[in-house]
N, C-alpha and C positions, 0 to 999 in steps of 0.2 A: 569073359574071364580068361586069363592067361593059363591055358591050360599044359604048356612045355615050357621048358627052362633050359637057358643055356648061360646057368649059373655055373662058376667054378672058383670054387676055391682056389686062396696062392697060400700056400705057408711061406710064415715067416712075415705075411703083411699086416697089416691092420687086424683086429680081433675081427672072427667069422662075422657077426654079428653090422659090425658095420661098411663090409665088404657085397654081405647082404643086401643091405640099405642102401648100398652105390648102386646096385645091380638094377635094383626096381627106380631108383631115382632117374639112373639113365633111361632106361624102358618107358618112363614117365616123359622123362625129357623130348623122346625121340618120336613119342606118339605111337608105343607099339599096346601102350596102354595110356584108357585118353579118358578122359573126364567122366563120371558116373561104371568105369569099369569095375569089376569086383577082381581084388586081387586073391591066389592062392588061400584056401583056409590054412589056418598054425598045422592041424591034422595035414592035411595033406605035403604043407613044406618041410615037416617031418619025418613024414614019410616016404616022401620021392625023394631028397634031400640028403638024409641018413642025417639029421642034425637035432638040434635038441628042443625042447619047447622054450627055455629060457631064450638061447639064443633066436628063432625065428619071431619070439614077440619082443625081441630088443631092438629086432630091426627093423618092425612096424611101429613100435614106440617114436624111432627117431623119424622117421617118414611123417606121422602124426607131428610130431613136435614142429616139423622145419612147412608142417602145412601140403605136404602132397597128397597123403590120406585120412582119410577120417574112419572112425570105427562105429558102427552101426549095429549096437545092439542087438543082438540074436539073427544080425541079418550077414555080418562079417566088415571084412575091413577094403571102403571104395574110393578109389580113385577123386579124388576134390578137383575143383575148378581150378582147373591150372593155367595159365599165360606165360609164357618161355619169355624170360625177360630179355631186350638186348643188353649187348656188350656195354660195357661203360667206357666211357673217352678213356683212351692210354690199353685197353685188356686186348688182347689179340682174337680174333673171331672166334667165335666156335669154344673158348674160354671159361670155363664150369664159375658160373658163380655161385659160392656155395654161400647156405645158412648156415649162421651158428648150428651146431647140436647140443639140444640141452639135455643136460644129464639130470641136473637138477631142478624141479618145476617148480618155484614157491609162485607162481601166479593164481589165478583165479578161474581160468576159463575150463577148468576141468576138475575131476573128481576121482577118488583112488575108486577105480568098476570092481575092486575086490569087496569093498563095501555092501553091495549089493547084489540082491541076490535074484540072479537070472531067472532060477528055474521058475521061481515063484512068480516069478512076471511072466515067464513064458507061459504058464498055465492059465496065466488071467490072459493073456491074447488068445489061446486056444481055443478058451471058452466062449468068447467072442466071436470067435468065426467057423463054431460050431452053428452058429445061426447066419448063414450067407442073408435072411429079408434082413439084418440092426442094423448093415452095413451098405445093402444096396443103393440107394443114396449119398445124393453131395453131405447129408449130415445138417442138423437145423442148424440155422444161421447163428442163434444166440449162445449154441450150446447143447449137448444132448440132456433132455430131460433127466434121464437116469443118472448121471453124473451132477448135473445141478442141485437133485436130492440131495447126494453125498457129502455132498462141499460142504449145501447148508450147514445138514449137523456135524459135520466135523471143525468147520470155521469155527463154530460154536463150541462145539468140547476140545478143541485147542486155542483156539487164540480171544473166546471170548466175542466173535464177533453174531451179532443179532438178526439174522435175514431170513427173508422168502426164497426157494429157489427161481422165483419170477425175478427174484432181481438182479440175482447173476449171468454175466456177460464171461463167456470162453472164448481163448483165442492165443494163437498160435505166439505168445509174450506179451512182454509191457507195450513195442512198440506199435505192435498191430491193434493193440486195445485203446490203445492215445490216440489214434486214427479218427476211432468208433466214438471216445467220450468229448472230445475236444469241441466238436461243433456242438453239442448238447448244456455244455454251461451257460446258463445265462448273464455274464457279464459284458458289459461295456466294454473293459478296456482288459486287453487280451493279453494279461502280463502274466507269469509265472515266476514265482518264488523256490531256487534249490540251496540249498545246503552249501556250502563252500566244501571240497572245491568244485562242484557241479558235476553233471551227470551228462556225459558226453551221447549216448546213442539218444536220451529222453531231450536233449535240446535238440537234436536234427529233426524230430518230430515236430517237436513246438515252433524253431522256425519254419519250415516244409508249411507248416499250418498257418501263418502269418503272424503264430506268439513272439512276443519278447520275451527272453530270460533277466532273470536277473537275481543275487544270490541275496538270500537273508539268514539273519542270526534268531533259532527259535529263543532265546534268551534274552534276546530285547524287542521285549512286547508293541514300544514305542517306538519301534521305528517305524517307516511306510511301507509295510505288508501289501503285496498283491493281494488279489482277488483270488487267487489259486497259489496255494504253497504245497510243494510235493516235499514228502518226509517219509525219510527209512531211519524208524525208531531204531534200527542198530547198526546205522551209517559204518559202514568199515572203517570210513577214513577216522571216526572217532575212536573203533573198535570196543564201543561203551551203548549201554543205553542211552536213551533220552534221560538227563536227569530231572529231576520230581519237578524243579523251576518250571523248564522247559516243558516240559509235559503241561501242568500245569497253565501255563501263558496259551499252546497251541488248544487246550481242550476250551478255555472261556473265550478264546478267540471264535469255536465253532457255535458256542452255546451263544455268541453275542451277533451271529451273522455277519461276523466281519469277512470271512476267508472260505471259502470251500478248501477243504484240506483232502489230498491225494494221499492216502497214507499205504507207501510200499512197504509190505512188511517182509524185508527182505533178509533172510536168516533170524526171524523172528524167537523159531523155535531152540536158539543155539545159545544159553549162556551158561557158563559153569561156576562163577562165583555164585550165583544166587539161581534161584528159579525162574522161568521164564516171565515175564510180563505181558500180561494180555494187551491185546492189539488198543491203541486207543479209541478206534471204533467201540470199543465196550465201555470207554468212559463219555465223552463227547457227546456231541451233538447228532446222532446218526445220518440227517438229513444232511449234514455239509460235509459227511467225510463219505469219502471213497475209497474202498477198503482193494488192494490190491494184491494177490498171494500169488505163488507161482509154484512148481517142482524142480527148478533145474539145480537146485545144493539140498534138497530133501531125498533124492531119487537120482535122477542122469540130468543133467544141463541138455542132450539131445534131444530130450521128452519137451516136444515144446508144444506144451500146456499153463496156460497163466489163467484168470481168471479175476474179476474186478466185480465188487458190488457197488451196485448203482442205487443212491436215496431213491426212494420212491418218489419224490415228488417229479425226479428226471425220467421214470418210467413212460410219461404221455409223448416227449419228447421222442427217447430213445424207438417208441412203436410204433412213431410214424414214419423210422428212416429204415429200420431191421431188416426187413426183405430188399434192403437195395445192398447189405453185405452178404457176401460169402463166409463162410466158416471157414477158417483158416487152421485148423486143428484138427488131427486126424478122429475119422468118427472110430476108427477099431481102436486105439489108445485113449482117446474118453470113456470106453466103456470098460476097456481093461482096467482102466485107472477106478473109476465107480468099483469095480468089482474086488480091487487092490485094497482101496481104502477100505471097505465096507466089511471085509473079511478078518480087517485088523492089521493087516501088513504092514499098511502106513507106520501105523504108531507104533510099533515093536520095533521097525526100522529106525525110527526116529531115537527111539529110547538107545538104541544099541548106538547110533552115530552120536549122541551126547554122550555117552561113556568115552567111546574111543575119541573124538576132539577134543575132551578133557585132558582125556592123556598127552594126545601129540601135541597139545597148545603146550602143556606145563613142560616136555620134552623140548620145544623149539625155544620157549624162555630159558632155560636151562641151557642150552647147547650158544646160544647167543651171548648169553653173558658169562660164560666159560670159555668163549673163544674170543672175544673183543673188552672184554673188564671194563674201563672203564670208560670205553670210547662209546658203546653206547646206552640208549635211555631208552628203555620200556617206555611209551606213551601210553598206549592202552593194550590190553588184551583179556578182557575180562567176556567177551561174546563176540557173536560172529567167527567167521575160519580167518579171519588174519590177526597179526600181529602189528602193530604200528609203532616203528621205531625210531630214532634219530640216531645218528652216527656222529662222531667228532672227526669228520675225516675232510680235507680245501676235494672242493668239486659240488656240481651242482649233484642232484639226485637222478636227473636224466642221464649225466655225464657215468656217474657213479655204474646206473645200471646197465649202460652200453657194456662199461670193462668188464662187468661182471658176466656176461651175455655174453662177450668175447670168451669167456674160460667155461661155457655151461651151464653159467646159474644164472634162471630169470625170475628176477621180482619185479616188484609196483613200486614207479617211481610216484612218488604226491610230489606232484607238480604243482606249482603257485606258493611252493611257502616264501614266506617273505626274506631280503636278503638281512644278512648278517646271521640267521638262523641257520641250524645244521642242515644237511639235507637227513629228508627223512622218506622210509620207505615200509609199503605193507608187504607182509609175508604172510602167502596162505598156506596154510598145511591142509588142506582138505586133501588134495590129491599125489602126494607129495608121500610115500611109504613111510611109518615110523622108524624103521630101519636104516635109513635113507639120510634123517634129520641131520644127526649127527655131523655124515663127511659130507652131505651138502650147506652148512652151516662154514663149517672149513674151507670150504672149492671157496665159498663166497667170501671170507677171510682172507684167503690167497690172491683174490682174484683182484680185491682192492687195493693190497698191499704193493700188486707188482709196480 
């Protein structure tokens, strides 16, 4: 950890704030702080500093943003994998190549941490390593029994799904767990069905493994369905449920043994027009769906803990390969987590983040269509943390989000829509301050217009 500073302020230059963030980016640069380092706590740059809290977490904000550091829960904020890029043909040596800084986050890959509440979590880790034998060990391969309990009944008293804890499989996400289930299917021919527009980290998987991909419509029963279709009943890119068709055609698909179905239930618990829908594991065939739930938009996206229920009839399969994996998921945050859910945290938590994404979705629809009128189109925003919109504006949707990115604001390009269509793009508000909505709604307003 960087324990002196030879920060200085310039008045009259840039705000303190990201003069800051030059300071440590250079230090980063230069290797005086190098990958896995812990930088200053907010306390303490406040303190030796004479500066304010606002400002010393504005300037680990943009750090985070541009990717130098990352923030580690109750543990502070460490230095990331970094590679010093070269020059680009035409830039003089030595040449600072900067990232955008984003002021405004409508992506996906993080969450507002004021959401959630530390102490509570720290206390379920406490308790945990109040007992040095739970943790002595690599941790069972499958999963910690006590957390497997957990799951069970809470799969059940939220999303409806029906299991044994012998059937669930932990593990450190989707992608570590497609690893573990993929050689376990019994099909011939190794094809996978997604959604349009597909699931970029879950095909690196499938190919790595020797699958093919290839996209299907749950809505046309009749076409040629793989052997494995994976489905997120609340796909962002639709930002809608499964509709009753759809649901319908995938559930007699499983009751007819035509499909093993993957069902990620991903922001399963998040709709504000209507009540949540239970997983389709609770209507289905149970034997051909694979029920798959995670924490990183219920809790921290850093908590990487996922979990997959496996038909029993794959349990003979899965028992004869088990001790040839490692647990990839920490055994002191499975048990925290058991101890989290089980106390009721969970669901209170859950309950209070469905209040407040109610609000900021109906805030972000509101501020959208109060700053661009008739240019753009609500597609969906009825569940899930984004919004899916289309613009009337000549540019592609990639094109669109570089300029926007150029001025501060990052959203999600949906790539592949078809030509002569608008571009269109999602926007999360999960991490994104309600405060915030408004003149980031504007930046991004501006930012098209230039």
């Amino acid at each position: 950890m960087l324990t002196t500073f030879n920060f200085r302020a310039q008045p009259g230059k840039e705000p303190l704030y990201r003069q800051l963030a030059d300071y440590f980016r250079q230090e980063i640069r230069q290797q005086h702080l190098v990958s896995q380092d812990f930088l200053p706590s907010i306390r303490k740059l406040t303190r030796d500093l004479k500066l304010s809290r606002t400002t010393a977490e504005n300037a680990y904000q943009i750090l985070i943003d541009q990717g130098y550091v990352e923030n580690l829960p109750n543990r502070g904020y460490r230095v990331a994998v970094y590679q010093p890029r070269e020059a680009s043909e035409g830039q003089e040596a030595g040449e600072e190549l900067r990232r955008p800084e984003v002021r405004w986050n409508f992506s996906n890959n993080y969450i507002d941490t004021s959401t959630f509440d530390t102490v509570l979590w720290r206390r379920c880790l406490n308790q945990v390593l109040r007992n040095p034998a739970s943790i002595a060990g690599y941790g069972d391969p499958q999963g910690e029994p006590e957390l497997r309990r957990v799951l069970a009944r809470y799969s059940y008293a939220s999303r409806g799904v029906v299991c044994r804890p012998e059937q669930i499989l932990v593990g450190a996400g989707l992608q570590t767990l497609l690893l573990i289930l993929l050689p376990l299917l019994p099909l011939d021919q190794k094809v996978a069905g997604l959604e349009a527009p597909g699931f970029p980290q879950a095909e690196q998987i499938f190919h790595l493994m020797g699958w093919k991909t290839r996209l299907f419509d749950p809505a046309d029963p009749k076409g040629d369905w793989p052997g494995l279709l994976m489905i997120s009943p609340a796909n962002p890119y639709k930002g809608r449920a499964l509709t009753e068709k759809e649901r319908n055609n995938l559930i007699v698909a499983t009751q007819l043994e035509r499909v093993y179905l993957l069902e990620d239930d991903y922001n399963g618990e998040f709709r504000y027009l209507h009540r949540p829908t239970p997983a389709l594991h609770s209507f289905g065939n149970r034997e051909q769906i694979i029920y798959l739930g995670s924490f990183s938009r219920t809790m921290l996206p850093s908590l990487r803990i996922s979990y997959l229920v496996l038909p029993e009839k794959l349990l003979p399969a899965y028992e004869a390969i088990a001790d040839r994996y490692n647990q990839t998921s920490s055994t002191v945050e499975q048990l925290a987590l058991a101890a989290y859910i089980e106390e009721g945290h969970l669901t209170r938590h859950i309950r209070k983040l469905r209040s407040l994404y109610r609000t900021k979705s109906r805030r972000l629809k509101e501020e959208l269509t109060s700053r661009f009128g008739s240019k753009v189109r609500l597609l969906s925003y009825g569940s899930g943390l984004h919004l899916h919109i289309a613009l009337d504006l000549p540019g592609t949707a990639e094109e669109l989000a570089r300029k926007a990115l150029a001025q501060g604001v990052r959203v999600i390009p949906v790539r592949g829509t078809e030509p002569g269509r608008s571009p269109e793009f999602l926007l999360s508000f999960a991490g994104i301050p309600e405060e915030k909505i408004r003149e980031g709604v504007e930046a991004f307003r501006e930012a098209l217009e230039k």
